[in-house]
DRENDREN-637808 format. One record per atom (N, C-alpha, C, O, CB): x, y, z; residue in three letters; residue number from 1; atom name; chain. Coordinates in steps of 0.05 Angstrom, whole numbers. Glycine has a CB too. Layout:
BEGIN
        u        v        w     r     k    a   c
        X        Y        Z   ALA   NUM   CA   A
...
***
This chain:
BEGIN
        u        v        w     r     k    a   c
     1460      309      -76   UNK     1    N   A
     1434      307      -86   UNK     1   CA   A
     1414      322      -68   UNK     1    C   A
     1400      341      -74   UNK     1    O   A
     1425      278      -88   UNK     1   CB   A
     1417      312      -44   UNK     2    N   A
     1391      336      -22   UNK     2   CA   A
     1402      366      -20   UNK     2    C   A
     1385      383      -15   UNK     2    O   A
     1387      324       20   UNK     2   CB   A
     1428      374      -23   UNK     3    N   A
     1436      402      -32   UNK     3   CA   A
     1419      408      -51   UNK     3    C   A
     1401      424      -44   UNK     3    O   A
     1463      405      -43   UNK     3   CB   A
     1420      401      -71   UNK     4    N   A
     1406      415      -92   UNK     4   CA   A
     1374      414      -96   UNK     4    C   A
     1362      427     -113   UNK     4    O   A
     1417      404     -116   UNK     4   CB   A
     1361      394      -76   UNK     5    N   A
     1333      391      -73   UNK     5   CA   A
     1323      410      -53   UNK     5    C   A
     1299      416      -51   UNK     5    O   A
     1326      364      -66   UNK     5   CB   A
     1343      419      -38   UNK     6    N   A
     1346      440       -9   UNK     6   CA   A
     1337      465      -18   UNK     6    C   A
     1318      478      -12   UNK     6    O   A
     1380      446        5   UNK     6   CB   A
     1364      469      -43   UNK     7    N   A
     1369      488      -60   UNK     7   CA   A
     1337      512      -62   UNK     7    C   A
     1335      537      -59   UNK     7    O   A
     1378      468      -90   UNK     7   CB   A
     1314      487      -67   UNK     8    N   A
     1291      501      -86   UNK     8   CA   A
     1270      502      -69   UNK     8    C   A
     1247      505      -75   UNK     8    O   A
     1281      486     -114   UNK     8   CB   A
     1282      500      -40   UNK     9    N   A
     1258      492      -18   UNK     9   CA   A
     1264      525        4   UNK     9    C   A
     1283      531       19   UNK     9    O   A
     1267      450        5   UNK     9   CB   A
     1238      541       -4   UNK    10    N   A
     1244      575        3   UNK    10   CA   A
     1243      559       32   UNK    10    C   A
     1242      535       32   UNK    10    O   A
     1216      609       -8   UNK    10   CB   A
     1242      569       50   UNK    11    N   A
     1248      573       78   UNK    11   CA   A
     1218      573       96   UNK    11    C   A
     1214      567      120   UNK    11    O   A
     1264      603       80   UNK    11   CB   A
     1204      580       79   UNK    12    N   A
     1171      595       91   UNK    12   CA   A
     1154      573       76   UNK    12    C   A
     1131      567       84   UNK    12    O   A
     1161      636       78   UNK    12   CB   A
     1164      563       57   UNK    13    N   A
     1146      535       45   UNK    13   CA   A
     1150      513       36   UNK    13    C   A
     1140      501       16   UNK    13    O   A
     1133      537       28   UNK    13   CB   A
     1168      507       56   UNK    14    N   A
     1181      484       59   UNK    14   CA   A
     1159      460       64   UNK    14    C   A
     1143      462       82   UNK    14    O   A
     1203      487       81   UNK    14   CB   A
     1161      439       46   UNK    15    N   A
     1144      412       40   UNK    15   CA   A
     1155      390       42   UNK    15    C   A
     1165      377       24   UNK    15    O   A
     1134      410       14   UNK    15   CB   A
     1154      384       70   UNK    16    N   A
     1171      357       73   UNK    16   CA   A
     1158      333       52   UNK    16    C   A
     1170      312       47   UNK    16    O   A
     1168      347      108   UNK    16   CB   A
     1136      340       43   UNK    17    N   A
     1119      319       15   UNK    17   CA   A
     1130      322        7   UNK    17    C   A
     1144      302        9   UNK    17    O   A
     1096      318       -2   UNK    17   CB   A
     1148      344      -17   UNK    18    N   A
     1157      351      -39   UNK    18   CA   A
     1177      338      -39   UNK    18    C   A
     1183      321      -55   UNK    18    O   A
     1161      375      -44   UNK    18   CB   A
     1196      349       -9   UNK    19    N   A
     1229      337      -11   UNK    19   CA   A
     1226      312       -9   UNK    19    C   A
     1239      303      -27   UNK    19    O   A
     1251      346       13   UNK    19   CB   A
     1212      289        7   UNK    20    N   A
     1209      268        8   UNK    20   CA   A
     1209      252      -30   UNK    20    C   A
     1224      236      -39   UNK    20    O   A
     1183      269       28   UNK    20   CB   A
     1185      267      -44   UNK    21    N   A
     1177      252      -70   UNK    21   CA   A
     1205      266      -92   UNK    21    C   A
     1213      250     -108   UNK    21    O   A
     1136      262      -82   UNK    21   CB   A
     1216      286      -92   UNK    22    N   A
     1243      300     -103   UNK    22   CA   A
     1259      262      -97   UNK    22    C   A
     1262      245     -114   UNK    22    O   A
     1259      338      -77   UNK    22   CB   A
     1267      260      -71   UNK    23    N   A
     1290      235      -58   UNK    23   CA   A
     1275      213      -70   UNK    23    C   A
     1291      198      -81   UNK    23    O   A
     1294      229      -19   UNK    23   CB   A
     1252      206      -73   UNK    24    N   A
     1248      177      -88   UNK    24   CA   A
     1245      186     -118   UNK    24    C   A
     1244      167     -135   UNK    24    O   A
     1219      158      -77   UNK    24   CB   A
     1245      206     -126   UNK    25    N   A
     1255      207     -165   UNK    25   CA   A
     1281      205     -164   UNK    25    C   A
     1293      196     -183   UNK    25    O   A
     1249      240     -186   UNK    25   CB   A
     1293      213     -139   UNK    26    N   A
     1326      206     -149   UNK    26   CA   A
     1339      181     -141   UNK    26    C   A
     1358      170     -152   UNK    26    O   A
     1347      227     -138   UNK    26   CB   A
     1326      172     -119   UNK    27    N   A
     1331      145     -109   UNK    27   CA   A
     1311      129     -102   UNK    27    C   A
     1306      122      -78   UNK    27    O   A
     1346      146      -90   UNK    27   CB   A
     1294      118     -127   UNK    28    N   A
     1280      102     -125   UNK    28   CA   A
     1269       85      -99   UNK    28    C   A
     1246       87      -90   UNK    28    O   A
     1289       91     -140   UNK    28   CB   A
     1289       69      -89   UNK    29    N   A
     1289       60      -68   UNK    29   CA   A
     1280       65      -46   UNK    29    C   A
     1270       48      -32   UNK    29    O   A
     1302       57      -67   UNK    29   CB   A
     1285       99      -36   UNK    30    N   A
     1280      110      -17   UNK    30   CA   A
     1260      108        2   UNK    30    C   A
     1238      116       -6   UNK    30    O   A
     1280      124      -22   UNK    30   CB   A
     1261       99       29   UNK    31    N   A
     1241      104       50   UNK    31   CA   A
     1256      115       77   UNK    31    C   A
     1278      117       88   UNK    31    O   A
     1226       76       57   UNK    31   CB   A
     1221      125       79   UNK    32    N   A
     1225      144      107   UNK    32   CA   A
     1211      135      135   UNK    32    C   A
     1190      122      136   UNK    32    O   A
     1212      176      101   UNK    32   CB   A
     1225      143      155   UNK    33    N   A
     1212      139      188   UNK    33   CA   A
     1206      164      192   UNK    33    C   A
     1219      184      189   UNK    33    O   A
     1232      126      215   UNK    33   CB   A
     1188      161      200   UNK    34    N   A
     1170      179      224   UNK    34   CA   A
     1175      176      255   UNK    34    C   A
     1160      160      268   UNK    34    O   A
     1139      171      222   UNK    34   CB   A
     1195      190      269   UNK    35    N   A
     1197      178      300   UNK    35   CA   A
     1187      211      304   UNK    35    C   A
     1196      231      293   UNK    35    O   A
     1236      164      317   UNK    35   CB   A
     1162      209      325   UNK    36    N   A
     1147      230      339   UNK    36   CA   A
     1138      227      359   UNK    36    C   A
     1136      202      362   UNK    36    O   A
     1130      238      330   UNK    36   CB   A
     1127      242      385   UNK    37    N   A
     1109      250      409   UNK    37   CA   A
     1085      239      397   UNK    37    C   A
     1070      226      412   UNK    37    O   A
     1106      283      419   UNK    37   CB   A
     1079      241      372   UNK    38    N   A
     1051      244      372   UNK    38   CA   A
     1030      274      378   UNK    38    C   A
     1006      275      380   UNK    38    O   A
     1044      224      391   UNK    38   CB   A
     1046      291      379   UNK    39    N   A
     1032      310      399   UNK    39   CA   A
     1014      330      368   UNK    39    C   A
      991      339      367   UNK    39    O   A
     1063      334      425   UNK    39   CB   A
     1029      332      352   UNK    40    N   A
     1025      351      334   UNK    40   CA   A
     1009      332      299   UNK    40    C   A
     1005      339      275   UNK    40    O   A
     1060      369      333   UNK    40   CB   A
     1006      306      317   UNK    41    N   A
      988      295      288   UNK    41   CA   A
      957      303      287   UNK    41    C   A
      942      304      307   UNK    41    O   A
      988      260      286   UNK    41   CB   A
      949      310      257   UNK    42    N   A
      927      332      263   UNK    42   CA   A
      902      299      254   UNK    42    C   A
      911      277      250   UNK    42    O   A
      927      371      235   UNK    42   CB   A
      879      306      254   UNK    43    N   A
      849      289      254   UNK    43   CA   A
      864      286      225   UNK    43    C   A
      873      264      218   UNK    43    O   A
      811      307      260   UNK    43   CB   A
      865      307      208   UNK    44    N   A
      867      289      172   UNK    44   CA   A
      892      278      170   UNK    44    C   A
      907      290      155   UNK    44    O   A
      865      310      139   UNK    44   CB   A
      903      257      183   UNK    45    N   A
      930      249      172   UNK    45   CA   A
      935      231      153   UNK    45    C   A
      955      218      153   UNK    45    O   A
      944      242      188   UNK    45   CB   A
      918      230      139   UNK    46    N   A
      925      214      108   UNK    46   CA   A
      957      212       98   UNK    46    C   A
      971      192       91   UNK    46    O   A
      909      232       80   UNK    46   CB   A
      962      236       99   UNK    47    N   A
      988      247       85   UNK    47   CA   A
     1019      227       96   UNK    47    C   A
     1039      219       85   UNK    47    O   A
      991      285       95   UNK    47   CB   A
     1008      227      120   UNK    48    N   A
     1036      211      141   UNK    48   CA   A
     1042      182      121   UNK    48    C   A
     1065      172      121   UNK    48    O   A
     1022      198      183   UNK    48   CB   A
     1019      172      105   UNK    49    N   A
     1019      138       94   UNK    49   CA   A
     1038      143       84   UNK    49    C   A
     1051      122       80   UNK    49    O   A
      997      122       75   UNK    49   CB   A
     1056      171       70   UNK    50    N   A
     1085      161       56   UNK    50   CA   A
     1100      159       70   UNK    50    C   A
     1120      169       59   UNK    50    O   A
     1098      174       37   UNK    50   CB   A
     1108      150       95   UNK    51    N   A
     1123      144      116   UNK    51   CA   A
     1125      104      109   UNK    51    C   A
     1104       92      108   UNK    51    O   A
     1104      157      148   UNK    51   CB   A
     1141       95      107   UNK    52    N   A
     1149       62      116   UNK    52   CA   A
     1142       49      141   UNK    52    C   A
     1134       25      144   UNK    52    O   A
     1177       58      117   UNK    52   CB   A
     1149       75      168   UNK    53    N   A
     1141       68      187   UNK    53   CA   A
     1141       80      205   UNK    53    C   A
     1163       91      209   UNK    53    O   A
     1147       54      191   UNK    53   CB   A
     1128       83      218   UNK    54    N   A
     1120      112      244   UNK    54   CA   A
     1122      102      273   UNK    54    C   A
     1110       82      281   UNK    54    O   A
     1082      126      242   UNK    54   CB   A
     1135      116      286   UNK    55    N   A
     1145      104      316   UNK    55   CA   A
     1133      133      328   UNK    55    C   A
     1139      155      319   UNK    55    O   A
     1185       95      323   UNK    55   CB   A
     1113      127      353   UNK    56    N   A
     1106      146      365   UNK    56   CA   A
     1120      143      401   UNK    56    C   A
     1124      122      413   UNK    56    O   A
     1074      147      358   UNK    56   CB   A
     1123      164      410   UNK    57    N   A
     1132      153      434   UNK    57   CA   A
     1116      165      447   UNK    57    C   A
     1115      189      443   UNK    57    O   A
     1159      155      442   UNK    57   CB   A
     1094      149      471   UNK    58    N   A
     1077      154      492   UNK    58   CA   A
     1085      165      506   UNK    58    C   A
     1103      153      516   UNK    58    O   A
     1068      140      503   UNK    58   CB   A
     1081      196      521   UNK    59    N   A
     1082      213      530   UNK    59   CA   A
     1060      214      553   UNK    59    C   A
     1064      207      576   UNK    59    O   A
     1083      228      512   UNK    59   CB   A
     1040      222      542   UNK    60    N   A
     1017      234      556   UNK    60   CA   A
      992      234      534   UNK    60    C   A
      991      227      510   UNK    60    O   A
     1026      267      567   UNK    60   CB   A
      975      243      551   UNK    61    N   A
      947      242      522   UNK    61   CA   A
      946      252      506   UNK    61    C   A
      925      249      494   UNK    61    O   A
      924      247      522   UNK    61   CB   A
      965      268      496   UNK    62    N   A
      966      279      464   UNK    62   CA   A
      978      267      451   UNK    62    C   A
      975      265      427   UNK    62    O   A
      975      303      458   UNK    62   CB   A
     1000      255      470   UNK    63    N   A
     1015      237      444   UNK    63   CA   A
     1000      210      442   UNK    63    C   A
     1001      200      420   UNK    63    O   A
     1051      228      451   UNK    63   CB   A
      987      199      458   UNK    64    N   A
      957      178      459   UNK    64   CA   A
      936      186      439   UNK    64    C   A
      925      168      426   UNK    64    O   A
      941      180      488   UNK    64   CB   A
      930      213      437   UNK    65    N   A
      915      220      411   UNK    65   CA   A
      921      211      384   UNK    65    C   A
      908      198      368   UNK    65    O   A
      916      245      409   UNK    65   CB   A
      947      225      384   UNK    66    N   A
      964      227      358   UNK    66   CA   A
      976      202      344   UNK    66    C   A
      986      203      321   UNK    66    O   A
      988      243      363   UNK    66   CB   A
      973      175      361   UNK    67    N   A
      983      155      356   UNK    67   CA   A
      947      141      347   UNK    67    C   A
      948      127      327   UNK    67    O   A
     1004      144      384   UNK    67   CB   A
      923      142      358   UNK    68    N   A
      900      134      360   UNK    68   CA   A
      888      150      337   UNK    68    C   A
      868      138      330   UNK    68    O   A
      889      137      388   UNK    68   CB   A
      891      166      326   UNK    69    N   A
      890      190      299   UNK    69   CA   A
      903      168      280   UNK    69    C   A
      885      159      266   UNK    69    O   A
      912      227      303   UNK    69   CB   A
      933      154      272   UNK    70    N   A
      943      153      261   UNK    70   CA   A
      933      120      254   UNK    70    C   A
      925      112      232   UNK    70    O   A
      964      164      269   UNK    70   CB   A
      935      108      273   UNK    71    N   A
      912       73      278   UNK    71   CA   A
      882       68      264   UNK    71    C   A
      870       50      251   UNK    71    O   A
      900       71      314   UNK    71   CB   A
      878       99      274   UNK    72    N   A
      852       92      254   UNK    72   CA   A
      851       97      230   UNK    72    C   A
      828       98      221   UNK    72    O   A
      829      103      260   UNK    72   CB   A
      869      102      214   UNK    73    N   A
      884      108      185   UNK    73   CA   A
      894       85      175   UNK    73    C   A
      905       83      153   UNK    73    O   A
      908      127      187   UNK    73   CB   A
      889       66      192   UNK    74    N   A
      909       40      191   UNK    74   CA   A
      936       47      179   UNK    74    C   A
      935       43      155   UNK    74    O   A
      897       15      173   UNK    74   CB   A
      952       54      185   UNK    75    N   A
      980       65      190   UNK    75   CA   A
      991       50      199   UNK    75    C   A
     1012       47      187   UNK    75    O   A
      985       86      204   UNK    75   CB   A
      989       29      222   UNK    76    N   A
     1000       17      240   UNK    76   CA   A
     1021       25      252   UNK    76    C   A
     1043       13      250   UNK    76    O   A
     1004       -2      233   UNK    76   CB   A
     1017       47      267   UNK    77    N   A
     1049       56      276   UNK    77   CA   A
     1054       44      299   UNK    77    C   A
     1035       35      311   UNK    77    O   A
     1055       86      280   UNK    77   CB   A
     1081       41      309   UNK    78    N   A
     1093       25      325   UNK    78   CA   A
     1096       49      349   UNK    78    C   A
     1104       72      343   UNK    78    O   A
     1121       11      311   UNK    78   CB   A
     1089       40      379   UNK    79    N   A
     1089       46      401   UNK    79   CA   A
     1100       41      416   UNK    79    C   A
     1102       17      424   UNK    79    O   A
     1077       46      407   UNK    79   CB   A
     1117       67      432   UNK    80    N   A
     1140       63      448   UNK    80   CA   A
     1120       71      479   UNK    80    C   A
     1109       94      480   UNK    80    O   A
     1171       87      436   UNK    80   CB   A
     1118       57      495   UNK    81    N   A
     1103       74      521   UNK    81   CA   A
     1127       69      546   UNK    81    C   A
     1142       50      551   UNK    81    O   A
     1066       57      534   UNK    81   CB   A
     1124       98      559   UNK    82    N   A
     1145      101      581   UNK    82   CA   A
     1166       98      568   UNK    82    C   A
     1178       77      574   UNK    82    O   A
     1145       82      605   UNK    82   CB   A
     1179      116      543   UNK    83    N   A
     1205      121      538   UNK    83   CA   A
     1227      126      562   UNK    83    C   A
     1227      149      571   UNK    83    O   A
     1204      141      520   UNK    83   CB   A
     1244      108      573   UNK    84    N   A
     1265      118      585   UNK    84   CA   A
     1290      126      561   UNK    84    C   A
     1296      114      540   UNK    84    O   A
     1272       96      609   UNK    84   CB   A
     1301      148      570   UNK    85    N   A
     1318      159      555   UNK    85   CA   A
     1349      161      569   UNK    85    C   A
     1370      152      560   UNK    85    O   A
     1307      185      549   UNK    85   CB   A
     1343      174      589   UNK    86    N   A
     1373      174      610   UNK    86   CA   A
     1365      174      642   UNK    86    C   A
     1348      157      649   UNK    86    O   A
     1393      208      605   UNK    86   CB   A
     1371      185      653   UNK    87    N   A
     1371      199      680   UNK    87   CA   A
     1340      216      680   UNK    87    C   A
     1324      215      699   UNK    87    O   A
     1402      222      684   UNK    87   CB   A
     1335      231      657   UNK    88    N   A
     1313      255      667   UNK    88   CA   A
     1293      235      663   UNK    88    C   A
     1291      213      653   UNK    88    O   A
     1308      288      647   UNK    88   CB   A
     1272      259      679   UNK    89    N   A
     1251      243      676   UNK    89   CA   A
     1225      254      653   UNK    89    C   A
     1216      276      659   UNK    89    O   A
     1241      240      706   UNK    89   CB   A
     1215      245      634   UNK    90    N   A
     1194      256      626   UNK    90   CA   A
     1173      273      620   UNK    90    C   A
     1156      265      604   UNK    90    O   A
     1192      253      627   UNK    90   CB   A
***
């Protein structure tokens, strides 16, 4: 099924909206996560609400932006601060 929704998605205008609403005409059911920095959420993020649920992981102040952008949308996204991951450091 996402083969063939892939299929019609050119390379240069690719719409993660489109492919997203394509997967709930075919599977009703369907929801999506949002796991991000936060770094690259812009002031209009309306669009993110077709997300189920958005996990931002605290970084630094952009990803503090991007999570505080998304809050005041009432979004409620869920906050990870001081991600440890392995050994490296951040």
């Amino acid at each position: 099924m996402l083969l063939r929704v892939l299929k019609h998605c050119e390379k240069d205008d690719f719409n993660y909206l489109f492919l997203m609403k394509e997967i709930k005409r075919q599977a009703p059911a369907a929801q999506f996560i949002l796991w991000t920095n936060g770094m690259l959420i812009p002031e209009e993020c309306d669009h993110f609400s077709e997300f189920a649920q958005i996990v931002v992981s605290l970084y630094d102040e952009d990803s503090k932006r991007g999570y505080e952008r998304l809050k005041a949308k009432d979004m409620q996204p869920h906050a990870i601060e001081f991600p440890v991951l392995d050994d490296r450091r951040y």
